[in-house]
Backbone as JSON, one array per atom type, in Angstrom:
{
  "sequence": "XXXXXXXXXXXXXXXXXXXXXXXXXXXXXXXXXXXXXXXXXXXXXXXXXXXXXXXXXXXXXXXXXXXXXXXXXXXXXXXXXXXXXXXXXXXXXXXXXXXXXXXXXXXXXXXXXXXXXXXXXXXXXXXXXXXXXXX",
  "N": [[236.26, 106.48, -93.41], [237.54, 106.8, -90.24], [236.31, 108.19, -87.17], [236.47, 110.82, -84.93], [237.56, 110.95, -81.57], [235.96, 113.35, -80.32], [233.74, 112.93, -82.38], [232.63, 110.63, -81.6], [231.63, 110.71, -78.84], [228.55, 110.81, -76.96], [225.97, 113.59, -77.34], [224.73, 114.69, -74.76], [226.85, 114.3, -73.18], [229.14, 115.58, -74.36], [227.78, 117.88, -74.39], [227.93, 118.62, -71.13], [230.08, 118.22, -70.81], [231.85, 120.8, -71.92], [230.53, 122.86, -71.32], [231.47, 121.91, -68.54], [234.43, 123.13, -68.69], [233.9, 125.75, -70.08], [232.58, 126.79, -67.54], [234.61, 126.5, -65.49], [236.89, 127.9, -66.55], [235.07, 130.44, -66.1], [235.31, 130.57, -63.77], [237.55, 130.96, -62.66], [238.85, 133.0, -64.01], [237.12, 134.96, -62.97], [237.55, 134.63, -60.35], [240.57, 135.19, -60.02], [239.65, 138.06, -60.8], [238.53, 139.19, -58.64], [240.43, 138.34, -56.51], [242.39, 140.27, -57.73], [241.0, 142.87, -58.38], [238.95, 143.69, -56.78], [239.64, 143.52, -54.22], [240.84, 145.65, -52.91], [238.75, 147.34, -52.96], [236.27, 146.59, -52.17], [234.65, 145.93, -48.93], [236.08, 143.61, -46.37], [234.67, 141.11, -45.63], [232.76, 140.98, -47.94], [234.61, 140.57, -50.27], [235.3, 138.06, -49.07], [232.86, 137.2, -49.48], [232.66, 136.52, -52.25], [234.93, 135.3, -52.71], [233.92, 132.76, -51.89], [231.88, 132.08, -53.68], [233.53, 131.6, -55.71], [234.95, 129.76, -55.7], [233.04, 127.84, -55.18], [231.86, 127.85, -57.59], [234.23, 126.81, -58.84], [234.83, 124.36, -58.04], [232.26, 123.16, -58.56], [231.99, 123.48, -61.52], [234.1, 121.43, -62.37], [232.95, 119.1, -61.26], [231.08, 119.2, -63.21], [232.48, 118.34, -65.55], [233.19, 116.14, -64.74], [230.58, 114.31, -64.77], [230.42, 114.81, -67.15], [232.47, 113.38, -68.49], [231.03, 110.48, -67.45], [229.2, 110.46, -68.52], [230.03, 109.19, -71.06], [229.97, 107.19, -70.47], [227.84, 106.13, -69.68], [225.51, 106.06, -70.68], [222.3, 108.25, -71.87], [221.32, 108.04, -69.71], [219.06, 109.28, -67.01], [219.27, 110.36, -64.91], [221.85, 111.08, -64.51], [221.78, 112.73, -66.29], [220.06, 114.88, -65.21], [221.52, 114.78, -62.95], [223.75, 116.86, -64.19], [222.51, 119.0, -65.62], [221.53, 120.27, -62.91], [223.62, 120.79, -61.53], [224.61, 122.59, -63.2], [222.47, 124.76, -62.52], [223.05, 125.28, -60.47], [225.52, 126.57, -60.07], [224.82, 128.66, -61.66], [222.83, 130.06, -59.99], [223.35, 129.91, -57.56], [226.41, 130.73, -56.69], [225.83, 132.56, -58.36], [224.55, 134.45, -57.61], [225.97, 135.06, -55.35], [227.91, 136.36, -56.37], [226.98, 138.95, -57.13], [225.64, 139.33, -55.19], [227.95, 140.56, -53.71], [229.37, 142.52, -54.94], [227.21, 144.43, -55.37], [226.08, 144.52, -52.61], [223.06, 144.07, -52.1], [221.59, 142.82, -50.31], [218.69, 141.13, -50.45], [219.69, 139.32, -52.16], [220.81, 137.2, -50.98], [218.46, 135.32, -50.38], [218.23, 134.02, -52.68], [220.41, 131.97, -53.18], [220.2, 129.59, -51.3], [218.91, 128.28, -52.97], [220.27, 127.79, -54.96], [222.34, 126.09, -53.64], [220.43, 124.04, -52.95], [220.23, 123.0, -55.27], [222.52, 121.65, -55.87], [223.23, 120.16, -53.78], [220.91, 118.09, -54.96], [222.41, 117.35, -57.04], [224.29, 116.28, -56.78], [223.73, 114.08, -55.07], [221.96, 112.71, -57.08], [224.1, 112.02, -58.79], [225.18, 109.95, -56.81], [223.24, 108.44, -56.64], [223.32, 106.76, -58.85], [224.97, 105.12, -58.65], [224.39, 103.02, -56.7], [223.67, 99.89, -55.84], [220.76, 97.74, -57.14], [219.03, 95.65, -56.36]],
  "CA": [[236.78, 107.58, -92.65], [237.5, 107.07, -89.08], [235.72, 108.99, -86.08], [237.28, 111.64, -83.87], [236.89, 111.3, -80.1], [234.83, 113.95, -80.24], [232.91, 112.52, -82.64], [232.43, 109.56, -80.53], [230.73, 111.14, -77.68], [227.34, 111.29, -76.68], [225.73, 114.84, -77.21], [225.25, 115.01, -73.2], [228.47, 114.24, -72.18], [229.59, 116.78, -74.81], [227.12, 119.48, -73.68], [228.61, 118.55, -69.87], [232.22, 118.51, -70.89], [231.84, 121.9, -72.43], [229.86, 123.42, -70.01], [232.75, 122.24, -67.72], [235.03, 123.48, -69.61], [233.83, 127.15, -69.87], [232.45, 127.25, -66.51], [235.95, 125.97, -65.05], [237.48, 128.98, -67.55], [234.89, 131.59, -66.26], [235.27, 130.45, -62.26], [239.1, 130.72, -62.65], [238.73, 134.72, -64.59], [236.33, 136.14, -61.69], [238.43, 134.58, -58.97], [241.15, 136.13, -60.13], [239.47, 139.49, -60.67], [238.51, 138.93, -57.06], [241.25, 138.76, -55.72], [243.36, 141.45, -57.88], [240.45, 144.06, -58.52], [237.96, 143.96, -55.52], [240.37, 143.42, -52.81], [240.97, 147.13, -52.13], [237.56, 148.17, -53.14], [234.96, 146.18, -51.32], [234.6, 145.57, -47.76], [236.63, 141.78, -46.46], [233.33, 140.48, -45.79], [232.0, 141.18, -49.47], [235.76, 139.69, -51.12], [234.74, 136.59, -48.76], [231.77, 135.75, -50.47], [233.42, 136.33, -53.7], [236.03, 133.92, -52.89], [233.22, 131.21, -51.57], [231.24, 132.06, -55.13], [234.37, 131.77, -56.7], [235.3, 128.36, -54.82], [232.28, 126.66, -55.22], [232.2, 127.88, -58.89], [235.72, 125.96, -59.72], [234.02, 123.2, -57.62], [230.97, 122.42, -59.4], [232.52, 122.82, -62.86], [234.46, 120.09, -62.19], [231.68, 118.27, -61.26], [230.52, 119.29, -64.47], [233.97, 117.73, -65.93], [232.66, 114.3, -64.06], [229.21, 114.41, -65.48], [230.77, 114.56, -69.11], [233.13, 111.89, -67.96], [230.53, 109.27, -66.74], [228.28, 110.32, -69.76], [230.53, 108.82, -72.05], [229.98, 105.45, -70.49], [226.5, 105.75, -68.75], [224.71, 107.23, -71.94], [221.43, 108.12, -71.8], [221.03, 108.18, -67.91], [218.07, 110.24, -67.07], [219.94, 110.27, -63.49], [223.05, 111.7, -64.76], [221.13, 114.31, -67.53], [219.35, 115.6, -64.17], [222.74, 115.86, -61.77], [224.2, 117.8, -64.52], [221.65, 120.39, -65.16], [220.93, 120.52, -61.5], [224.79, 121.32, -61.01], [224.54, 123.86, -64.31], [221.35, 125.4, -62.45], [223.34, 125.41, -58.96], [226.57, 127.31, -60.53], [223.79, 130.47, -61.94], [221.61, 130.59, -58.28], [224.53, 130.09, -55.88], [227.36, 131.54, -57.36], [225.97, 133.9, -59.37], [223.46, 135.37, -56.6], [226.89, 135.53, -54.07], [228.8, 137.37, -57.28], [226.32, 140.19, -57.94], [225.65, 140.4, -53.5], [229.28, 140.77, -53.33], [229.48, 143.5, -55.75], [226.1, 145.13, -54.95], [225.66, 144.73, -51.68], [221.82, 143.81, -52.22], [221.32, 141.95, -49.56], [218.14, 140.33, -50.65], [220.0, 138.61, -53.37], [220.9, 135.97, -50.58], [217.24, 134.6, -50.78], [218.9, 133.22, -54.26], [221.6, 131.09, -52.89], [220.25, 128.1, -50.99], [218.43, 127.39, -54.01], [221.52, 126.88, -55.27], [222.92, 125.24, -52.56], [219.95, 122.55, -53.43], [220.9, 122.11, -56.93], [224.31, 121.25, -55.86], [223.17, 118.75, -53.15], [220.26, 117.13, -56.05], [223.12, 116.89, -57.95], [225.61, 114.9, -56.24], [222.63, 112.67, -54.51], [221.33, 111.77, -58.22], [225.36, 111.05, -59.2], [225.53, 108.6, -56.11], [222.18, 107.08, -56.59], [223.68, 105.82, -60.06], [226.34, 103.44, -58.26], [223.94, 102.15, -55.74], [223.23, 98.58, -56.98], [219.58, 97.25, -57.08], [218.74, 93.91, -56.21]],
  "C": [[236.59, 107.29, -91.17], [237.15, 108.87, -87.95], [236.49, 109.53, -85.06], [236.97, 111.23, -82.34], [236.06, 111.76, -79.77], [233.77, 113.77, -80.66], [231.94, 111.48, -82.07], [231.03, 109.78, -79.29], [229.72, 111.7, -78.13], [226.6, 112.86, -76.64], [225.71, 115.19, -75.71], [226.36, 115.38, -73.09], [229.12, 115.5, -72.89], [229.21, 117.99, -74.37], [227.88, 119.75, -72.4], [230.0, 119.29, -69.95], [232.59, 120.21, -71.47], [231.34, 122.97, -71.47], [230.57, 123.72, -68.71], [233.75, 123.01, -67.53], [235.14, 125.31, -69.65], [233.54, 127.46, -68.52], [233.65, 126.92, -65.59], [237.2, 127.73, -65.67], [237.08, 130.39, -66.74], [235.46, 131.61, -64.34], [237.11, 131.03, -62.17], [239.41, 132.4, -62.93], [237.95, 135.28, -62.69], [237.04, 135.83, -60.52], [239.65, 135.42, -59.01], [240.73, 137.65, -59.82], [239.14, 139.57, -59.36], [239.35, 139.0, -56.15], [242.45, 140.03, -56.03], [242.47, 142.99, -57.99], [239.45, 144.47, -57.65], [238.67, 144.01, -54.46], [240.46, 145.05, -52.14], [239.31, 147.83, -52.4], [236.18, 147.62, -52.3], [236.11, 145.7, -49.91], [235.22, 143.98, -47.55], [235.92, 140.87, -46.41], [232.54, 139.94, -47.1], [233.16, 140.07, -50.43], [235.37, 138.17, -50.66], [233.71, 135.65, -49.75], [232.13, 135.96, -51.82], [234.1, 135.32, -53.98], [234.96, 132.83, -52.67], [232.3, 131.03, -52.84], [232.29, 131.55, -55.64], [234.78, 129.96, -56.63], [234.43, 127.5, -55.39], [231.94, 126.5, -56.9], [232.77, 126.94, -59.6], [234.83, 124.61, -59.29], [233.06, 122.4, -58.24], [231.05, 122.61, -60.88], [233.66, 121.94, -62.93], [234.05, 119.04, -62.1], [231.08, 118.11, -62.67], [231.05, 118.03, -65.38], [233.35, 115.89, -65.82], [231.62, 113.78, -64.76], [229.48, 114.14, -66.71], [231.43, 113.83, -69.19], [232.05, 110.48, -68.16], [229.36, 109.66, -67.85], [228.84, 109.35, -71.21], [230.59, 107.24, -71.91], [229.08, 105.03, -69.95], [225.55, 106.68, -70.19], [223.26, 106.99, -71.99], [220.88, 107.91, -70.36], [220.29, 108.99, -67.71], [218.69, 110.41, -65.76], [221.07, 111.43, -63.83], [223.0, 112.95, -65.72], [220.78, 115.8, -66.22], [220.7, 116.06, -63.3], [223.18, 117.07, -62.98], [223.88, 119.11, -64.64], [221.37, 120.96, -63.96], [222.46, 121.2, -61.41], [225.48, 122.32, -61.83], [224.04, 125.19, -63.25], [222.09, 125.94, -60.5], [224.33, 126.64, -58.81], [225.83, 128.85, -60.56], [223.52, 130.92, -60.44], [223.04, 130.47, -57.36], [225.75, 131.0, -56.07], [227.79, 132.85, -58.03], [225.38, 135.38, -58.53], [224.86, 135.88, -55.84], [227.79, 136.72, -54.98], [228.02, 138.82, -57.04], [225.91, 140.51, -55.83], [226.81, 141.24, -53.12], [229.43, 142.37, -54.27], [228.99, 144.85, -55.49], [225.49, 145.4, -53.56], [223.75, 144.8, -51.67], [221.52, 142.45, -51.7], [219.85, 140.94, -49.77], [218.4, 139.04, -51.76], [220.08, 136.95, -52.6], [220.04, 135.08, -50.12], [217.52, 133.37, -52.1], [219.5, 131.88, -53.66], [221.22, 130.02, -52.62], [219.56, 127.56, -52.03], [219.58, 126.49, -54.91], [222.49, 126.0, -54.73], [222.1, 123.98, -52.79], [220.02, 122.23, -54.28], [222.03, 121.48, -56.68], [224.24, 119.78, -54.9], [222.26, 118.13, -54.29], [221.42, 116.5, -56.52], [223.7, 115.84, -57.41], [224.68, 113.93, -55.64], [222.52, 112.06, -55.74], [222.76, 111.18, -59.16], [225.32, 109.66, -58.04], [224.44, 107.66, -56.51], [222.5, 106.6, -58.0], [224.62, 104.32, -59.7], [225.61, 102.86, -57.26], [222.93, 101.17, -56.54], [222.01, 98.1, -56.45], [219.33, 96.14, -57.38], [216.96, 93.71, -56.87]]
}
């Protein structure tokens, strides 16, 4: 019996690609509702950071997308296990903190964010430091 594609792949890359996958799905729903059901109801300030949650959202599940990509041919990368979670863990704290300020107007929420702002840089540092070649 021959093996599916799916079967093929590495549990990572699968977890990644899935992960992508929905978070690509959910970034794409709240932007929308963002721009058709908050627009008249919150302040332009508040829709802003909706749209830059919403933005960096689509953004870093794509990244995700990449991650489950480059798992399927870097397998077992403790480098590439770490960007992904880091760019899972960046999506919740940055994204999720600017969703629920935007909403709530609970301005301490944006204590949250640069944490997520450093998951998102970890991440992409520990994707590059995979292609930098060691002599």
């Amino acid at each position: 019996m021959r093996a599916t594609p799916a079967q093929t792949v590495g549990s990572d890359a699968r977890i990644f690609l899935f992960l992508g996958c929905v978070c690509a799905m959910v970034a794409v729903a709240l932007g929308a509702f963002g721009a058709h059901a908050l627009e008249d109801r919150l302040p332009a300030e508040r829709v802003a950071t909706w749209e830059t949650a919403a933005r960096y959202h689509f953004f870093h599940s794509l990244g995700l997308l990449i991650v489950g990509i480059l798992g399927m041919h870097l397998a077992d990368s403790v480098r590439l296990r770490w960007a992904g979670w880091s760019m899972f863990v960046g999506i919740l704290l940055f994204s999720g903190s600017l969703y629920v300020l935007s909403v709530s107007g609970l301005s301490y929420l944006g204590a949250v964010t640069p944490f997520g702002g450093v998951a998102f840089l970890l991440a992409w540092l520990l994707l590059a430091s995979i292609f930098v070649k060691r002599t």
